[in-house]
N, C-alpha and C positions, 0 to 999 in steps of 0.2 A: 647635286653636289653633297648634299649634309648626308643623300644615305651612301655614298659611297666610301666618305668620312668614316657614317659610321660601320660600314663592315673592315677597316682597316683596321688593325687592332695594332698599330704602331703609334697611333697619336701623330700625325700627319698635322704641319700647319698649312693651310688653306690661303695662300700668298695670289694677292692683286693679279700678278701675270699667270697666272693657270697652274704655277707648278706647288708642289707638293714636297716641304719640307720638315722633314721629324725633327719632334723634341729631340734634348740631348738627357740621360738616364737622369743628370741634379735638376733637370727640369721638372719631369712626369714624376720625380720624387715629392718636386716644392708644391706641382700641382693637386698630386693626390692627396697631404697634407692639408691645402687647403680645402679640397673637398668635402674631406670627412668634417671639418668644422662648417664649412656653409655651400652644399650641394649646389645652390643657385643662386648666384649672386647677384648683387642690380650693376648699372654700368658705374654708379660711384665706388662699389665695393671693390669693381674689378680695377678700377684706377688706382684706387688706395693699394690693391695687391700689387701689383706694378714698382710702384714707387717705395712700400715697404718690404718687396723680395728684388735684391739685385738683381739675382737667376736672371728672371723674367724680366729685364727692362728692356730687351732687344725684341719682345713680342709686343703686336700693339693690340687695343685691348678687346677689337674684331676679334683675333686669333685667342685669347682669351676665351671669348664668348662663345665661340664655336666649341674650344675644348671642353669645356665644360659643356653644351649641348650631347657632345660626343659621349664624356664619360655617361652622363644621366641614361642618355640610350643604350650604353653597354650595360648599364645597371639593370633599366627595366628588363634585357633579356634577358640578363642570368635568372633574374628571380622568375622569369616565367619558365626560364629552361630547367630551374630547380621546382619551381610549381610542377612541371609538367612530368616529371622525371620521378617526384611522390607522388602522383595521382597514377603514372605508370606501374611502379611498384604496390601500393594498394588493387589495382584492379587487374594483376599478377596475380596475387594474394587471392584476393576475392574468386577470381576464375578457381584458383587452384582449390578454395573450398567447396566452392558449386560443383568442381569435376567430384571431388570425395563423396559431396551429398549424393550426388546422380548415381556414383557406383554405388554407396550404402542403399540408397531406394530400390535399384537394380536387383539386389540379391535381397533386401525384403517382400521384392515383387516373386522373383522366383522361391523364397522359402513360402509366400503365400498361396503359390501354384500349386508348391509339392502338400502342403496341408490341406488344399482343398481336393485337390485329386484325392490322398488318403484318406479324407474324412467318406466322399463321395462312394467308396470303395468298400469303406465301414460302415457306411448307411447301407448299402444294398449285402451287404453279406449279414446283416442284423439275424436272421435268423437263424442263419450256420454257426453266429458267437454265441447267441443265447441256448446252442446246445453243446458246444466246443469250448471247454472252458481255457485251451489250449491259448485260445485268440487271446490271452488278457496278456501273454508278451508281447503280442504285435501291437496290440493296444499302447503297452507300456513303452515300445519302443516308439513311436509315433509323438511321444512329449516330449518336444528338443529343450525346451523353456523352464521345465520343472528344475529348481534346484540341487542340487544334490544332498541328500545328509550326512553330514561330515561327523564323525565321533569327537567326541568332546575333548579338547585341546588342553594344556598346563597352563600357567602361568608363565613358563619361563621363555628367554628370548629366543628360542626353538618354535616353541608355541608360538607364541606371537609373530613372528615371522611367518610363520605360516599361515597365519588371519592374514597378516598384509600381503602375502603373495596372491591370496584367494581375491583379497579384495582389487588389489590392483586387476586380475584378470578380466574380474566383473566390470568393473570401472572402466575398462579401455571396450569393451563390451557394448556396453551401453553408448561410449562415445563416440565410436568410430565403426560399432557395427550396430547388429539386429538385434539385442537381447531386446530393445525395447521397443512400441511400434510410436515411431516419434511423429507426430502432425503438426504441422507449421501455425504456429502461434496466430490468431484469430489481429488480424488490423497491423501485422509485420509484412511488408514488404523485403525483402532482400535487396541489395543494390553498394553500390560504390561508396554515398552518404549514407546509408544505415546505419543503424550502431552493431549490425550483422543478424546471422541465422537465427530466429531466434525460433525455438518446438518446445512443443509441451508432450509431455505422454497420456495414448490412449490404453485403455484397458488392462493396466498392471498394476496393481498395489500397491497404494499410497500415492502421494502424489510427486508427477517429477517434471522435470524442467531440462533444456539445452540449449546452448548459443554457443555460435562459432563465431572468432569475430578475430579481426588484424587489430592491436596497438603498437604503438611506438614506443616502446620498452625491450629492453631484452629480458630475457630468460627470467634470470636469475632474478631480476628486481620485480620482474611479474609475480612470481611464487610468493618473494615478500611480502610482497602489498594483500595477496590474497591470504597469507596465512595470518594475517595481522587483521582479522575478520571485526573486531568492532572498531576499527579506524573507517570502513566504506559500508557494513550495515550498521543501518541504525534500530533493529531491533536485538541488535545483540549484546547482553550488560555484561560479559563480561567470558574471558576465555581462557584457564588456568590450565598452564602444560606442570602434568604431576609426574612425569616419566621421560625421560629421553636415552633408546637403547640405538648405538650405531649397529651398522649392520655390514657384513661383509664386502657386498658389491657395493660402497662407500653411500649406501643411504643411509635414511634413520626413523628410527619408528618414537612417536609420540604418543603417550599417553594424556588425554584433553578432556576436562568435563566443560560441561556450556552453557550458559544459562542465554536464554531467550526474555523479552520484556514481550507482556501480552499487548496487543494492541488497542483493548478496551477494557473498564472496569469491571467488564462478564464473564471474560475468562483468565485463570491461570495463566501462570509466565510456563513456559517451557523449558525442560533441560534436556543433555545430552552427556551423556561417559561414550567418550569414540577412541578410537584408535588411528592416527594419523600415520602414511606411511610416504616417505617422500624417496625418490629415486628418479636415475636417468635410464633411459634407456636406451638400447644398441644403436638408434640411429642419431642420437643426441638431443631425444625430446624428455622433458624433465616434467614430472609426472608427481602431482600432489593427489592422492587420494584419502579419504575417510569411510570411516564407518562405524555404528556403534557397536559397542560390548555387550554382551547378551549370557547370562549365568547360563543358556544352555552350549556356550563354546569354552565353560570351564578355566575362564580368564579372568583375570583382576576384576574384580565386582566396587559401583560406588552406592550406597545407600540412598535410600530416598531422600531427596530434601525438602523441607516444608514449604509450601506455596506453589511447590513446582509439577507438573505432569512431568514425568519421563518419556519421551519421543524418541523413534528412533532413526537414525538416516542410516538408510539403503547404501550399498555401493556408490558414490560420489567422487566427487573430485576433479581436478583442474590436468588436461595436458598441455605444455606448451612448448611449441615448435619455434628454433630459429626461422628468421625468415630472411630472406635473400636481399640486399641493399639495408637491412636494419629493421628493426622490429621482432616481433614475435605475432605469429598465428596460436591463439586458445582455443579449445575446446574444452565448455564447462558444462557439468552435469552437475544436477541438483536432485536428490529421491530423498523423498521422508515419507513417512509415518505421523501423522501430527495428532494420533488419539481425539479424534473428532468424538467422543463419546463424551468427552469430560467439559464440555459447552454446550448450553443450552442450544437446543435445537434447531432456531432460526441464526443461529450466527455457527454453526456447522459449513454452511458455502464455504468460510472464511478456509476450514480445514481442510476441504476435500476439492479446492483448486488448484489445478495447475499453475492456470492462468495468473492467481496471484501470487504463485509461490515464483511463476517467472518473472514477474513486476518485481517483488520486495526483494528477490534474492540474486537470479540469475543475472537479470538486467542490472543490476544495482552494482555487482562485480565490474562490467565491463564499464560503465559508465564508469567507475573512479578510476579504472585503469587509462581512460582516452582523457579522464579529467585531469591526473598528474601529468599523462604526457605531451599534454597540451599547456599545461602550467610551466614542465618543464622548457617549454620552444619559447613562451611567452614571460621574460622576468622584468614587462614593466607592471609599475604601480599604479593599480586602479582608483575607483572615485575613494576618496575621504584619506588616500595617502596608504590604502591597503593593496596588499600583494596577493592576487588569487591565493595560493595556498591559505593564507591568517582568515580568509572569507569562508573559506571550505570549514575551516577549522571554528569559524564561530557559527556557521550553518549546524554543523555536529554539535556545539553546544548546546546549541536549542534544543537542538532535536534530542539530545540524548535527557536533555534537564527536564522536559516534558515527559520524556518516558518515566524518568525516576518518579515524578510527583505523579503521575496516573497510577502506576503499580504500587507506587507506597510502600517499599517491604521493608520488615522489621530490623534488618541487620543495617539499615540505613539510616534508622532513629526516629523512622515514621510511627505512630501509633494512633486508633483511632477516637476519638471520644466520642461521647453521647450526645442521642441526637434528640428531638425534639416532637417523636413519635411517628414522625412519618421521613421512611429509610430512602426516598429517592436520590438526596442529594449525601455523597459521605462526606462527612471531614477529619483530615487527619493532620496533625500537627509532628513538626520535629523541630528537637531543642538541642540537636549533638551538636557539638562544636563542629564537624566537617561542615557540616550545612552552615554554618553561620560564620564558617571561616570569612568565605567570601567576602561579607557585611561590616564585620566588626572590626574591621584591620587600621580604619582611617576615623580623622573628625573631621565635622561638617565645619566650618563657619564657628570653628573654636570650641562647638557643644559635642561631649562624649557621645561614640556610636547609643543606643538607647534599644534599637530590636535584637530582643532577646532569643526568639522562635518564629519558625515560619509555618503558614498553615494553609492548608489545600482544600481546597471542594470542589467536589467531580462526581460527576453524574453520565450518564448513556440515556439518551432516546431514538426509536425506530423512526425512519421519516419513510413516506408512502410518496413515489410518484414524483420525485423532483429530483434530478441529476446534482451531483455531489458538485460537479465543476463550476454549475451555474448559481447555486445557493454559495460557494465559499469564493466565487467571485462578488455576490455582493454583498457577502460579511468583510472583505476584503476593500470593497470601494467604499459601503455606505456605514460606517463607525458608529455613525450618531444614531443609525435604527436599533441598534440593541445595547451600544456600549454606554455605561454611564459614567462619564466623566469625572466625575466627584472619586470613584474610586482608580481612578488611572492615577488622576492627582496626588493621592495617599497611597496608592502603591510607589510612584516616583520620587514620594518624597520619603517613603521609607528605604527605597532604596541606595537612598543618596544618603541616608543614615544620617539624619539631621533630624533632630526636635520636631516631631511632626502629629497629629490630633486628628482620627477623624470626623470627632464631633464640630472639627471648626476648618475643616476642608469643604471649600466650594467652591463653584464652577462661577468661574470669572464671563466676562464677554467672550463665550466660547468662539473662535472664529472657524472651526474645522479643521480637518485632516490636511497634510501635504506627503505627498508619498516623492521619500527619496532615495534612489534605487542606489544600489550598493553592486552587485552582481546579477550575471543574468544566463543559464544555463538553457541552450535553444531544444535540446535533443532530449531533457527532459522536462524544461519550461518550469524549473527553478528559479523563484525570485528570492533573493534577499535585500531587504530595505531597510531604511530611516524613518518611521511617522513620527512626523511631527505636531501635535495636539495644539495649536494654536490660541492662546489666552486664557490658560487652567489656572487656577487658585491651588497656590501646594499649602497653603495655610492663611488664617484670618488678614496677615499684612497686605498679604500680595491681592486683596481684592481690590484695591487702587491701582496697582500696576499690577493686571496679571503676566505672569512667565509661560512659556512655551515647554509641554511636555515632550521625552524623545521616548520612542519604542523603536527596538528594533526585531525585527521583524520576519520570517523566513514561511513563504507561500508555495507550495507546490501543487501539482494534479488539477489545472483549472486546462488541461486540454480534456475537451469534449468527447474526441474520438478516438482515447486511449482507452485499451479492455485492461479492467479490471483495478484502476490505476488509485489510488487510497487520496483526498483529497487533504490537504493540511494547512490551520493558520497558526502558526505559532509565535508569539512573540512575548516581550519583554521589557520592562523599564529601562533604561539607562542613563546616565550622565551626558551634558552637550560633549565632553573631553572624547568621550566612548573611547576608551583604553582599551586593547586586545585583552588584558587581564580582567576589564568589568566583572564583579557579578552580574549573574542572571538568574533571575529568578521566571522561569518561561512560563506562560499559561496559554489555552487557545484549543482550538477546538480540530478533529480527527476525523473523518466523513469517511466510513469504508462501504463500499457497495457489496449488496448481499446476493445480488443476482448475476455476481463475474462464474460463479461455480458451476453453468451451464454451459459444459467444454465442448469444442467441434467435435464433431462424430468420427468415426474415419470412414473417408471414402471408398475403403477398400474391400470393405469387412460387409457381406450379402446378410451375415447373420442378422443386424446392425436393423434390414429392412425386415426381413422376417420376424424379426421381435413386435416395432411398430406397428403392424399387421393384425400384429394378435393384441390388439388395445382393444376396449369397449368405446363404445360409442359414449359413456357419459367418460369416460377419461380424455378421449378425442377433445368435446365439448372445455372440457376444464383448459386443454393443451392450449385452443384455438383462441380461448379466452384469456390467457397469460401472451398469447403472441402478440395481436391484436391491441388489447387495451395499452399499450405500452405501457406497464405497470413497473416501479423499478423498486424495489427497497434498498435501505442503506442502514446502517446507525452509525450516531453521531455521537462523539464521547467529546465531553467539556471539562476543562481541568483550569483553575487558576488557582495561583500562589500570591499571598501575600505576607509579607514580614512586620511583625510586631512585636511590639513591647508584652512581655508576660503578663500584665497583670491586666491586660487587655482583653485575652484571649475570649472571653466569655462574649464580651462583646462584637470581637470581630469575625470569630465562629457565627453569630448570629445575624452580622451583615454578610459572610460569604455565602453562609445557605441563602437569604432572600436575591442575592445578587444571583447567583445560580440559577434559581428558580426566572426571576425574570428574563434573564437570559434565554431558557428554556421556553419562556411564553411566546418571547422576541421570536428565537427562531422554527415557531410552529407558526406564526401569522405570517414570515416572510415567504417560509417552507409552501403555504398556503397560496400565496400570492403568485410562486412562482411555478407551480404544480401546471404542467399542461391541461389539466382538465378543472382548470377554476374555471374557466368561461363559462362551462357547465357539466351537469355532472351529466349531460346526456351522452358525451363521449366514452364515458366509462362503461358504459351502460349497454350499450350497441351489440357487442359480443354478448351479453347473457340472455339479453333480450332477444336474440334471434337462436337462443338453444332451445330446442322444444319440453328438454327435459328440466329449464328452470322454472318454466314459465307454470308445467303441468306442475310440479311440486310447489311453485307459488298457490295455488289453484287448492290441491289437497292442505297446504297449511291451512288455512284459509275455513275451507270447507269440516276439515276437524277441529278447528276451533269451534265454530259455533256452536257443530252437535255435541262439543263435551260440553263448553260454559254457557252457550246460549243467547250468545251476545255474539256481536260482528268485531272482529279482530283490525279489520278496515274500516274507516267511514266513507270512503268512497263510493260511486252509486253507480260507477261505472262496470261493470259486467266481463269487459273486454279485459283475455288473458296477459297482453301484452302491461294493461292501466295495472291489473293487480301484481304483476313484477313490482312494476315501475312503482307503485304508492309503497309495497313491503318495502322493498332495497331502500325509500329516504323514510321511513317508518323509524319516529325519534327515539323506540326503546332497542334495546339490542336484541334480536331474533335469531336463534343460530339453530341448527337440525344436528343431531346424530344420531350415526348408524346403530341398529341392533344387535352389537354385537357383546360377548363377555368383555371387551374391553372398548368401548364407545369411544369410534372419532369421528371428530367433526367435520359434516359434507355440504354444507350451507352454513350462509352466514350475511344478514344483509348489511351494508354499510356501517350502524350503529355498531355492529358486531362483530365487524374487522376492525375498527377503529378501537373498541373495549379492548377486544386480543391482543391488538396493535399488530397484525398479520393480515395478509392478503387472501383472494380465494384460492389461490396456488398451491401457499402453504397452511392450509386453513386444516386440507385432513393428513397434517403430520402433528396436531395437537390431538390429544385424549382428553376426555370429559375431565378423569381424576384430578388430570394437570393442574384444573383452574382453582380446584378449591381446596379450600385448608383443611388440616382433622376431620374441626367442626362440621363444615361442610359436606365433607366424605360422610362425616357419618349420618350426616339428614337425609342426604341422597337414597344411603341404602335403604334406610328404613322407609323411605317413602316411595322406592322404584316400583314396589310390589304394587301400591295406589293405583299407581301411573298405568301398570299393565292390566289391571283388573276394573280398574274405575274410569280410566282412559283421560286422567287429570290431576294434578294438584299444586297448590300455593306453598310455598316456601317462604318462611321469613328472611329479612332485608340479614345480607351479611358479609364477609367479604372474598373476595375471589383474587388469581392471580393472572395478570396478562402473560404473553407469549415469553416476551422479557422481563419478568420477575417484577413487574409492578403490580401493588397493591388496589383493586377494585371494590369500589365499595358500591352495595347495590339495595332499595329500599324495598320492596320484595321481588320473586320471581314466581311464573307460571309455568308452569311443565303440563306440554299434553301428549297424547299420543297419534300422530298422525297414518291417517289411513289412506290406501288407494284406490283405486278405481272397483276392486274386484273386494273393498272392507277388509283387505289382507294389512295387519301392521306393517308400514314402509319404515320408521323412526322415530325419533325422542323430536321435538319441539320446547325449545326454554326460550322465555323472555323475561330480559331480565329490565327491570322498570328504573328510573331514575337513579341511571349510575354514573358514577362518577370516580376519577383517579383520585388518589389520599394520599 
């Protein structure tokens, strides 16, 4: 009876004798009424309705209780009929991308056909070109991909136009066809819940990026959001439109320079002068493209600015298509140039990957796009009385407040002071009033605000061999292993801008952490939280009754089995009130992996095999040995802020560098702990040890030690090839080999001596000998190389050296010999360098 109730969409009352009689219209008026105020009532409520609606005094409260059963089940199935009805149109959407991809792969499969038949064509006619010089058209005609050289353009909006019509071409190019050969992003699945297509680019200049994806926005409001680039990146500081020219077919061209925030203390921030060119087109898809300006297109030029690399972006930009029942279908491309020359060598990955140029940048669009239009469908208020969007917006704080104090630039009031001889940790202080706006607006507890300036220290180190997700999961759980409480306390009470000392801040009956979550993002497993420091001393009173410190808090990248994905803890003091408007002063630490820059191959390409083919057997060796040992590198950049009174500075510059430093020791012994091959180093081990070619060069070190110095380099007594690997690699002084060449790099190195470099064996021969040492250095070297080749030895005095990442090495002498092989032919240089140590 109740489901044929419920398929009656008249509200039928359910009467003792079997019949079936309808409300009257002021009925199902009164009752719907009461619905929306209490969906399910109990039987005392439905009695009180009764008696306080006349209407209904002729229904008894059976028929009541039915109709209300009734409506609830009319309820659930709209919403499931409206569930079912967007999961229809999404996977409308979806299909209709996958049909697009399958055709764009289609005619990439066939333009790879017609290239390989004409190359094939051109291999066998090799020696009819090499006497026909006729052949260099056909040659010439055969490169569909080469760009064209366009004559140098005006300045004026003819010009310009002209830029934007080239680059939209290119741009819709790349997006929807073959300019580029697109390979599907390394751990992206496609599907209905993805966050959509996402492809990286193989083998074309610079690095680029693509995702097609459905949000719930239209058009128009999509382009906003995306043209409004340091609202949803958070490496972007800032993006000034100096030009706005309309254009005929109702578009508009933008003139845009861009500054980029580097992501570690090693390298330069980034900029960008582009040309921005926005338009619809004929079928009514609205199309944002960029690109930069270049003095060889004879256009508006912006000058260099200090601190900054100039980068360039390729043809890019955003298309986006109405979609059928609402929304919009994108397609975003992403192509740069990131000048990988002007960073240090091991943090180079950083520049030449796709992969994370699809994480930080391409992924990062779509994601705030599904994040507004999910905000949009959802306007209740979450935990603490906040509304997603004010979470979103205090997540961007963080994050943006971290980058400021990491890059520290000058036009921001940062400046750096002196340090204390040894440059690992920097500190830089600012005393502008923007910075201190924040701080100084209020009084504590009747006493005038009192910090004056706020001062930063931040440092970078390499970590070897432990996953970025699982080290800032337990800097994230376990506080009390590196954090020291005495200064949480004195940064919270500075920033609560109150009378505060911290020669007389201590830590009360610490009771620990309480993590309390704030928001919770699944698709990129974004946390922002509440920690609560449980019985901190903010000053000498409170050690009789300690108070409770708050940080708030914002955690990202702790999924394991995201490629390429940057780890982050960042957080900040706050007040219990925590105001949308708080200051923040963020500090916390940045974990980016160096070994994402190893992009999928493409499957398509025979060249790809042919190359591999032609490797040595010791390159093999090195290859097998980077597979195998599961070796990962990362670095880690740490940055804290805290606010003080001027005439302090001397002092609290000298607690933030020790506070740093510890920190740093903290997370090498955690780093340590959690390193899959602390069990033992036999694991590491396994791979070199079964190359015959490390085992024989262990063997010749070894054996030319003794006949130059005449001493045993080992004390081991064992004989076996495998024992004298094994005793070198944990051999306490650093040993490293390089090659004979006019410019010496390094092809061995045993553990001592990765560890000194702070580099792996991987990227052990992309260092040169020069690198490491200073002037002084350089010049002992030469003068003594001549020794080395004719004496077959010599001793160096103690001096200092630089590791892979610009730290300082200090070492108490060193040995240089020259090692021989089987046949007394010179194989290499041999240095050990004796009791060293970082400064």
């Amino acid at each position: 009876m109740m489901a044929m109730s419920c398929k009656d969409g008249k509200n039928p009352i359910n009467m003792d004798n079997g019949k079936y009689v309808r409300y009257t219209p002021e009925q199902v008026e009164a009752l719907e009424r009461l619905y929306h105020d209490c969906p399910k009532p109990s039987s005392i409520r439905r009695q009180q309705l009764i008696r306080e609606c006349p209407i209904l005094s002729n229904i008894e409260p059976k028929q009541i209780k039915v109709w209300f059963q009734n409506r609830r089940c009319r309820e659930k199935q709209r919403k499931e009929a409206s569930r079912l009805q967007a999961v229809n149109r999404k996977l409308t959407a979806m299909n209709k991308l996958l049909m697009e991809e399958n055709d764009r792969l289609q005619k990439q499969v066939s333009q790879l056909v017609y290239e390989n038949g004409y190359f094939r064509q051109h291999t066998q006619n090799t020696t009819l070109a090499s006497k026909d010089t006729s052949c260099e058209s056909v040659v010439t005609s055969g490169q569909h991909h080469l760009t064209p050289q366009h004559p140098p353009r005006d300045a004026s909006p003819a010009g310009l136009l002209s830029i934007a019509e080239e680059t939209l071409t290119e741009f819709l190019s790349k997006a929807t066809g073959t300019a580029v050969e697109w390979v599907q992003m390394p751990g992206m699945k496609p599907g209905p819940d993805s966050i959509g297509i996402v492809a990286i680019s193989h083998g074309c200049s610079g690095v680029g990026a693509r995702a097609c994806g459905l949000v719930g926005l239209e058009p128009t409001r999509v382009a906003e959001i995306l043209k409004d680039r340091p609202s949803w990146f958070r490496d972007c500081r800032a993006v000034d439109v100096l030009n706005v020219l309309p254009t005929a077919n109702g578009g508009t061209i933008e003139l845009l320079y861009m500054q980029l925030y580097a992501p570690t203390t090693l390298a330069p921030g980034r900029d960008f002068w582009l040309l921005r060119y926005t338009s619809v087109l004929e079928d009514g898809s609205l199309v944002v493209c960029e690109r930069s300006l270049k003095n060889t297109q004879n256009g508006p030029s912006m000058p260099p600015v200090q601190h900054f690399v100039r980068a360039e972006m390729l043809p890019s930009g955003y298309l986006v298509r109405p979609c059928e029942g609402g929304g919009s279908i994108i397609h975003i491309v992403d192509h740069m140039d990131l000048e990988p020359w002007s960073v240090p060598e091991v943090l180079r990955p950083l520049y030449e990957s796709s992969t994370v140029l699809a994480q930080k940048t391409t992924m990062a669009a779509l994601r705030q796009l599904r994040q507004i239009a999910q905000e949009a469908s959802q306007s209740s208020v979450t935990n603490w009385g906040r509304r997603p969007a004010a979470l979103r917006a205090l997540s961007q704080r963080l994050s943006r407040g971290f980058n400021e104090a990491l890059n520290g630039f000058s036009d921001e009031g940062w400046s750096m002071i002196g340090n204390d001889g040894m440059d690992d940790v920097t500190i830089l202080v600012n005393s502008s009033p923007d910075k201190l706006m924040g701080l100084n607006l209020s009084f504590s507890n009747g006493f005038p605000a009192v910090s004056s300036a706020v001062l930063c220290a931040k440092a970078s180190m390499l970590l070897q061999n432990v996953p970025p997700a699982i080290l800032l999961r337990f800097l994230r759980e376990h506080r009390s292993e590196w954090a020291d409480n005495n200064i949480d306390a004195y940064a919270a009470a500075a920033v609560k801008v109150g009378p505060c000392s911290l020669q007389g801040s201590r830590v009360g009956n610490f009771g620990g952490q309480v993590i309390l979550p704030l928001a919770h993002t699944v698709e990129h497993e974004e946390f922002l939280e509440v920690i609560k420091l449980e019985g901190v001393c903010h000053s000498p009173e409170d050690a009789i009754m300690p108070r409770d410190v708050f940080l708030l808090q914002l955690c990202c990248g702790m999924d394991e089995n995201a490629v390429g994905t940057c780890a982050e803890l960042i957080f900040a003091p706050i007040d219990a009130t925590f105001a949308d408007d708080a200051p923040l002063l963020p500090s916390g630490f940045r974990i980016i992996p160096l070994d994402s820059g190893k992009e999928a191959s493409s499957p398509n390409r025979t060249l790809d095999l042919a190359s591999a083919l032609e490797v040595g057997a010791g390159n093999r060796a090195s290859s097998d040995f980077s597979a195998n040992s599961g070796c990962t590198r990362s670095v880690m950049t740490i940055a804290f802020e805290f606010a003080f009174e001027s005439h302090m500075q001397e002092h609290v510059a000298s607690m933030a560098r020790q506070y740093i430093r510890s920190i740093i020791s903290s997370v090498q012994r955690v780093a340590l702990a959690l390193s899959p091959s602390h069990q033992g180093s036999q694991a590491g081990l396994r791979s070199p040890l079964g190359t015959p070619e490390a085992q024989t060069l262990a063997r010749w070190i070894c054996q030319s030690y003794r006949n130059y110095l005449g001493v045993e380099l080992l004390k081991s007594s064992s004989e076996g090839s495998e024992s004298i690997l094994k005793t070198l690699w944990h051999h306490s002084d650093a040993i490293m080999c390089c090659s004979l060449k006019a410019l010496p790099v390094f092809t061995f190195a045993n553990q001592a001596g990765l560890d000194m470099l702070e580099t792996t064996l991987v990227a052990l021969q992309d260092i040169t000998l020069e690198k490491i040492f200073d002037d002084h250095g350089r010049k002992t070297l030469c003068s003594e190389f001549p020794q080395i080749m004719q004496q077959g030895f010599t001793c160096l005095q103690g001096g200092i050296c630089l590791s892979s990442m610009g730290r300082p090495v200090s070492y108490e002498r060193a040995v240089s010999w020259k090692v021989l092989n089987e046949e007394e032919n010179a194989h290499c240089i041999c240095f050990m360098f004796i009791n060293w140590s970082f400064v």
